[in-house]
BALOBA-1460 file (C-alpha; in Angstrom, 3 decimals):
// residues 72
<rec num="1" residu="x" x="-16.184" y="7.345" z="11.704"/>
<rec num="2" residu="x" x="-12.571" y="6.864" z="10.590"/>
<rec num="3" residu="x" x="-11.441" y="9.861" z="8.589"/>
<rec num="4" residu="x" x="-7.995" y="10.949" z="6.816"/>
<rec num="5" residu="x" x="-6.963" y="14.517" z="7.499"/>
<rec num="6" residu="x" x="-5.989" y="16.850" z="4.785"/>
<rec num="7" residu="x" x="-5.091" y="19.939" z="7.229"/>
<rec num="8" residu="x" x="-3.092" y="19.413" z="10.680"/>
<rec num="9" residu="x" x="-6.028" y="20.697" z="13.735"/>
<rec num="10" residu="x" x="-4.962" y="21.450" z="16.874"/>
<rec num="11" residu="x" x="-7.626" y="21.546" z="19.988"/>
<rec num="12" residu="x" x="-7.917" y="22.333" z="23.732"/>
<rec num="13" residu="x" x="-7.652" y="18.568" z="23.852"/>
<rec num="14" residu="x" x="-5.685" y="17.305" z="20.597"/>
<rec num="15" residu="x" x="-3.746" y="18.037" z="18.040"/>
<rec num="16" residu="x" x="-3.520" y="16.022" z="14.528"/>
<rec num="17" residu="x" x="-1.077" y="16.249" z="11.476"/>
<rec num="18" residu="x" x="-2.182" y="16.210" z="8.180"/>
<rec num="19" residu="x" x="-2.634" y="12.676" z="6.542"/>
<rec num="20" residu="x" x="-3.154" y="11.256" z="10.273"/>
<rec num="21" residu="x" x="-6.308" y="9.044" z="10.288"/>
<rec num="22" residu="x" x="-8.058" y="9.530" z="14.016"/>
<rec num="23" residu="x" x="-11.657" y="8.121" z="14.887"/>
<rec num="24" residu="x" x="-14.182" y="11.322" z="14.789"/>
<rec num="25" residu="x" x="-17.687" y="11.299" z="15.670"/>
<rec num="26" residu="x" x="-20.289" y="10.849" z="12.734"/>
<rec num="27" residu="x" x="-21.725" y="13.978" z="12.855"/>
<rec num="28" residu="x" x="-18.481" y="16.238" z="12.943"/>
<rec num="29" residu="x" x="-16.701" y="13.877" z="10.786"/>
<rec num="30" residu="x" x="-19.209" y="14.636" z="7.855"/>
<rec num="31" residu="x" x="-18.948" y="18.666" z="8.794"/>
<rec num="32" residu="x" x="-15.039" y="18.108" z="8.160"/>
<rec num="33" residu="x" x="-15.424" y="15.976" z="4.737"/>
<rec num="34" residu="x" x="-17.838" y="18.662" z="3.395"/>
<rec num="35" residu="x" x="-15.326" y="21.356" z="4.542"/>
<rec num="36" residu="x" x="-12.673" y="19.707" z="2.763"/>
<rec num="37" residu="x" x="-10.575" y="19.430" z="5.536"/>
<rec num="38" residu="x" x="-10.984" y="15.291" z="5.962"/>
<rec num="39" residu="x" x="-12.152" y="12.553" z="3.417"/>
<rec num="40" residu="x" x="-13.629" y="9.051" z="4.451"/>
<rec num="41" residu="x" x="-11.590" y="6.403" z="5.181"/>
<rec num="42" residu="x" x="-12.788" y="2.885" z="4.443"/>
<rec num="43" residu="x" x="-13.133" y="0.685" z="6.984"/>
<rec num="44" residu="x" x="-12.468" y="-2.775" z="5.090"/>
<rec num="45" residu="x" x="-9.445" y="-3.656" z="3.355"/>
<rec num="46" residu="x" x="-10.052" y="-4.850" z="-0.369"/>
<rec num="47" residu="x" x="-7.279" y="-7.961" z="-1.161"/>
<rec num="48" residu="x" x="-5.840" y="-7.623" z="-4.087"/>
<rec num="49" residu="x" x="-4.666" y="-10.686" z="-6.022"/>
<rec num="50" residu="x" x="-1.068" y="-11.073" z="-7.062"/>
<rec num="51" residu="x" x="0.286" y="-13.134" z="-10.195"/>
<rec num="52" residu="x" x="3.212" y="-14.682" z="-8.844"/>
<rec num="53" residu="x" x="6.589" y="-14.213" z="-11.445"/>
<rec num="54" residu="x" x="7.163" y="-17.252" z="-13.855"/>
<rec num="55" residu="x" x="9.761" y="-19.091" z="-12.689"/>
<rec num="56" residu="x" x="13.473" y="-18.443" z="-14.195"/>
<rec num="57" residu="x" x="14.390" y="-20.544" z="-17.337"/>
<rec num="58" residu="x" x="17.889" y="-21.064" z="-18.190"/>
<rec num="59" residu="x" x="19.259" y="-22.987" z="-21.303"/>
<rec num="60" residu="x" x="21.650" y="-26.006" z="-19.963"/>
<rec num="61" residu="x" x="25.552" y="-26.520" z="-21.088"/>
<rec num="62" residu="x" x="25.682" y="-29.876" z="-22.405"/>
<rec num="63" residu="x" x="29.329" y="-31.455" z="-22.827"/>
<rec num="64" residu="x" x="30.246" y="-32.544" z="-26.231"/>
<rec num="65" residu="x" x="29.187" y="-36.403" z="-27.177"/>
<rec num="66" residu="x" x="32.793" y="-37.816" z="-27.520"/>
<rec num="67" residu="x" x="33.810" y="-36.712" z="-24.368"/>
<rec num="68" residu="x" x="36.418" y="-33.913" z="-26.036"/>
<rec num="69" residu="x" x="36.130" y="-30.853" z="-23.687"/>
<rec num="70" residu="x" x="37.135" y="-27.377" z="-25.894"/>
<rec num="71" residu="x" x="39.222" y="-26.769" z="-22.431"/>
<rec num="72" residu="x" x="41.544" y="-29.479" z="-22.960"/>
């Protein structure tokens, strides 16, 4: 079972850090959840939809009729 530390353990074998996410066995994982040293970690990734941002609209500069530019 896939578990998220809350507490940093250190063993004979390993140590962890808080907030690392190692693979436990079932039955010790649950022992450390109900402790309140570890909580679950889910196992599939939920996708999240995205709206995409509206495109940019910008108002054109549109040259006089007559052809008379204000720069002249």
């Amino acid at each position: 079972m896939k578990i998220k530390l809350l507490v940093s353990l250190a063993g004979a074998h390993n140590a962890f850090n808080a907030g690392a996410e190692p693979d436990w066995d079932d039955e010790d994982a649950i022992r450390l959840i109900d402790a309140g040293f570890a909580l679950p970690v889910s196992e599939t990734k939920i996708e999240r939809a995205v709206a995409t941002p509206a495109a940019e609209r910008r108002k054109r500069d549109v040259a006089s009729s007559d052809g008379n530019d204000a720069s002249n």
